[in-house]
C-alpha positions in Angstrom: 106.6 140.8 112.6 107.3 136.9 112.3 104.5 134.5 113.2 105.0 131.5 115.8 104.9 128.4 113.9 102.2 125.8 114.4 101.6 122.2 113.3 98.6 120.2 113.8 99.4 116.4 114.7 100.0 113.7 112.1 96.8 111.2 111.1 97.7 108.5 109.6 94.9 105.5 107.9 91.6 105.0 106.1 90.0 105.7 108.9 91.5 109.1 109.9 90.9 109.9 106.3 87.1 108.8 106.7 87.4 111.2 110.1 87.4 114.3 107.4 84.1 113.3 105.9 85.9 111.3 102.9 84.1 108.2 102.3 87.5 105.9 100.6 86.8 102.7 98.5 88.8 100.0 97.6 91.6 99.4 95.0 89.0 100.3 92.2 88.6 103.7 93.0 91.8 104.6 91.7 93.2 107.7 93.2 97.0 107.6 95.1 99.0 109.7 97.2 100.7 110.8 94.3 97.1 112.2 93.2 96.5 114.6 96.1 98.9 117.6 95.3 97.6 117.3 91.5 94.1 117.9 93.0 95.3 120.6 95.5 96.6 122.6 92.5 94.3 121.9 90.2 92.0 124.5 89.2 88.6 123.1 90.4 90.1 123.2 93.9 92.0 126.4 93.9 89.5 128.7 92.2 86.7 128.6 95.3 89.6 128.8 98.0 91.0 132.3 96.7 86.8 133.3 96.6 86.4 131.8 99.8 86.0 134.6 102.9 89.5 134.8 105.2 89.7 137.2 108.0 92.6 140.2 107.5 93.7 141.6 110.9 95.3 144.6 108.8 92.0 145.2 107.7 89.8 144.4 110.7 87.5 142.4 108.2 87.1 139.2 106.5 87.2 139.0 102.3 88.2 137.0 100.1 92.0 136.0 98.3 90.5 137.7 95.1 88.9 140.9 96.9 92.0 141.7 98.5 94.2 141.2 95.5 92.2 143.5 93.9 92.8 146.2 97.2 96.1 145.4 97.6 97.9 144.6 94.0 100.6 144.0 95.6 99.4 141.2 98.0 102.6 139.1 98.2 104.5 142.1 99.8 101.3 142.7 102.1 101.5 139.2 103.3 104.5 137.9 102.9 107.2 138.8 104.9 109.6 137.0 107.8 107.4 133.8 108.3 107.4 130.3 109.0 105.1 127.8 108.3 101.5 126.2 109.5 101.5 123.0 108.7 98.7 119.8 108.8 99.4 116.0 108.1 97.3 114.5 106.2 96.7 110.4 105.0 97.3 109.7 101.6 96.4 106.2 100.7 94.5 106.7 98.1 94.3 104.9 94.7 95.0 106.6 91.7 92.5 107.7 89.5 93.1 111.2 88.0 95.4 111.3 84.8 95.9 114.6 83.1 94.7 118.1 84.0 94.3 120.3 81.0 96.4 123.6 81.6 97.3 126.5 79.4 100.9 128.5 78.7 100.3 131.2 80.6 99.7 129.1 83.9 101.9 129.7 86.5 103.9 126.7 87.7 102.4 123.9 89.6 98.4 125.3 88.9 96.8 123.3 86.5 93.5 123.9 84.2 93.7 128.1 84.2 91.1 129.0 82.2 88.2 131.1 82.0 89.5 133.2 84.9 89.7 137.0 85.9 93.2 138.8 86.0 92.3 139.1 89.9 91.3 135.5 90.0 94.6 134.8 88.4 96.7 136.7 90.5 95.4 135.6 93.4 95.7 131.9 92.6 99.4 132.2 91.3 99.8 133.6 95.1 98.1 131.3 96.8 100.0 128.8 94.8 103.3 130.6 95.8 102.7 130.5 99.8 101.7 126.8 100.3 103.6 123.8 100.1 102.8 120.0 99.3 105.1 116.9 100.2 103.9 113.3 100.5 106.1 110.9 102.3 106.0 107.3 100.6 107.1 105.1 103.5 103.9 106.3 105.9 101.1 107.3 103.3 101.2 110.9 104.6 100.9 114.2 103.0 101.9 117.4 104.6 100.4 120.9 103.6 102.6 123.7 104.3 101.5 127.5 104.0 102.9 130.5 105.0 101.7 133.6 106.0 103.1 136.7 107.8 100.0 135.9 110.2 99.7 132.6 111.9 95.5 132.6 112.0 95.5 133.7 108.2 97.5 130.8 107.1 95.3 128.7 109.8 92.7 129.8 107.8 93.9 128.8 104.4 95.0 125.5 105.5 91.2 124.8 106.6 90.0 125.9 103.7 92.2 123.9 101.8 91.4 120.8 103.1 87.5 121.8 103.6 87.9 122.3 99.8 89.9 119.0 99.4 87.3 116.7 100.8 84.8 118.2 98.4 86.5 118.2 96.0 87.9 114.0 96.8 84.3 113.3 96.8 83.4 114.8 94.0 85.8 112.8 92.3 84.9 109.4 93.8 80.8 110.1 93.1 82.0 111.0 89.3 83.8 107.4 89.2 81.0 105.8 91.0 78.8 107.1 88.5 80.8 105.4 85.6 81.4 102.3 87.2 77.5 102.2 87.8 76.8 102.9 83.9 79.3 100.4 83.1 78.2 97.9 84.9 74.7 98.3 83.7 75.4 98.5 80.0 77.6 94.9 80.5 74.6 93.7 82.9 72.3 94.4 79.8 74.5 93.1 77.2 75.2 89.6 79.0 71.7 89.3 79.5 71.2 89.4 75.9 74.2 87.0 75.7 72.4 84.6 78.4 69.0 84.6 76.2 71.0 83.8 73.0 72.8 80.7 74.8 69.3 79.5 76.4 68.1 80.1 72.7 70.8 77.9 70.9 70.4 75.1 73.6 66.7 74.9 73.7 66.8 74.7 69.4 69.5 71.9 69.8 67.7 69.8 72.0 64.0 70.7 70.1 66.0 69.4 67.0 68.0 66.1 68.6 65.4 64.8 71.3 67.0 61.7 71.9 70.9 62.7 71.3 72.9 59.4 71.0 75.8 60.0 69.2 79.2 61.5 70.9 79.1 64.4 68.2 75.7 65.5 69.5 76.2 64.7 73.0 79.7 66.7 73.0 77.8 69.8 71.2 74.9 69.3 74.3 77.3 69.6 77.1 78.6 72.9 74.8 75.5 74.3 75.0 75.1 73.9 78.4 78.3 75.2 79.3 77.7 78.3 77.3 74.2 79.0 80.0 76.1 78.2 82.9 79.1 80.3 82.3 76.4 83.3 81.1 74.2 82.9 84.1 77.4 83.0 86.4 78.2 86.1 85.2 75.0 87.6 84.6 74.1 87.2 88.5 77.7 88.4 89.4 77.1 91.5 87.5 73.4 92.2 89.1 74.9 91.3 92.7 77.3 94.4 91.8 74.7 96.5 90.2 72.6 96.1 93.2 75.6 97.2 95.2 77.2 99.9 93.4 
């Protein structure tokens, strides 16, 4: 039997983004469109989708990817047969931050970071991988999610839970970089207030030493000094205004 074909309108914008629960920063937080169908394969992501409960009108019951795999061994002939898609748009403008997924050689194609997993867990992700599509078009920042199913509310289902999972696991991502930037920050907040007590040091000596500074040499190495505070103190308050923000 071949399922009707359904697509779920386009969204488009940071805001419609923010409309799935992501909370998107600015051009620091380094994650593009490119980025999202590395995330949507990547293990992290795919592993609690095929664990996650989906309802099987065959069955009359909901289990998960993994249980039924291990019911059905042969789950892509179960599923698969005379279908079309269900597809979702998605926004993608979002800056690039995740470089390299570790991945093994028995990984199937386009799944990254296997490892650690059952043979059902396997199976079951290599199929999931198989039935769902990715594309991101440049021009309009929009990435389109395509799986198919031989039943139209299954591969509802899988769409949901691949974006459910998505957004957790976007976030995830963005608190992890948050987190750096925040220990970053505080280690160079620390270390230019060391710098800044150093400067005040060297000035207050200089002038403790030449009270009454006369010559050009001494008034050239004052105005040094001084310049060494200010630009320490601008960027020591710069870097607690971000602190306190991050």
């Amino acid at each position: 039997r071949e399922s009707a074909g359904q697509e779920v309108g386009g969204l488009s914008g940071l805001a419609a983004l923010r409309g799935f629960g992501l909370n998107i920063g600015g051009g620091a937080s380094g994650l593009t469109e490119e980025n999202y169908p590395e995330i949507l394969r990547s293990r992290e992501l795919l592993l609690p989708v095929v664990n996650s409960p989906f309802y099987f009108n065959d069955l009359d019951t909901s289990m998960s990817l993994v249980a039924y795999q291990t019911r059905h061994p042969g789950l892509p002939k179960v599923l698969i047969k005379g279908i079309r898609a269900v597809t979702i748009d998605l926004p993608g403008n979002i800056l690039r931050w995740i470089r390299g997924v570790d991945s093994v050689a028995t990984v199937p194609k386009g799944v990254s970071g296997i490892v650690g997993l059952t043979r059902d867990e396997y199976e079951s992700i290599k199929f999931l991988n198989g039935i769902f599509s990715v594309s991101v078009a440049r021009t309009s920042g929009m990435m389109t999610i395509s799986t198919t199913t031989k039943d139209p509310f299954l591969s509802a289902q899988i769409i949901s839970t691949l974006i459910d999972n998505l957004r957790l696991r976007v976030q995830d991502l963005y608190t992890e970089k948050s987190r750096e930037n925040v220990g970053f920050i505080g280690a160079r907040f620390e270390e230019t207030g060391v710098d800044l007590e150093e400067a005040e040091g060297d000035l207050a000596r200089f002038l403790d030493a030449n009270r009454d500074p006369q010559t050009a040499r001494l008034r050239v190495e004052v105005e040094r000094l001084q310049r060494q505070v200010t630009i320490k103190t601008e960027l020591y308050r710069e870097l607690q205004t971000q602190l306190m923000q991050a």
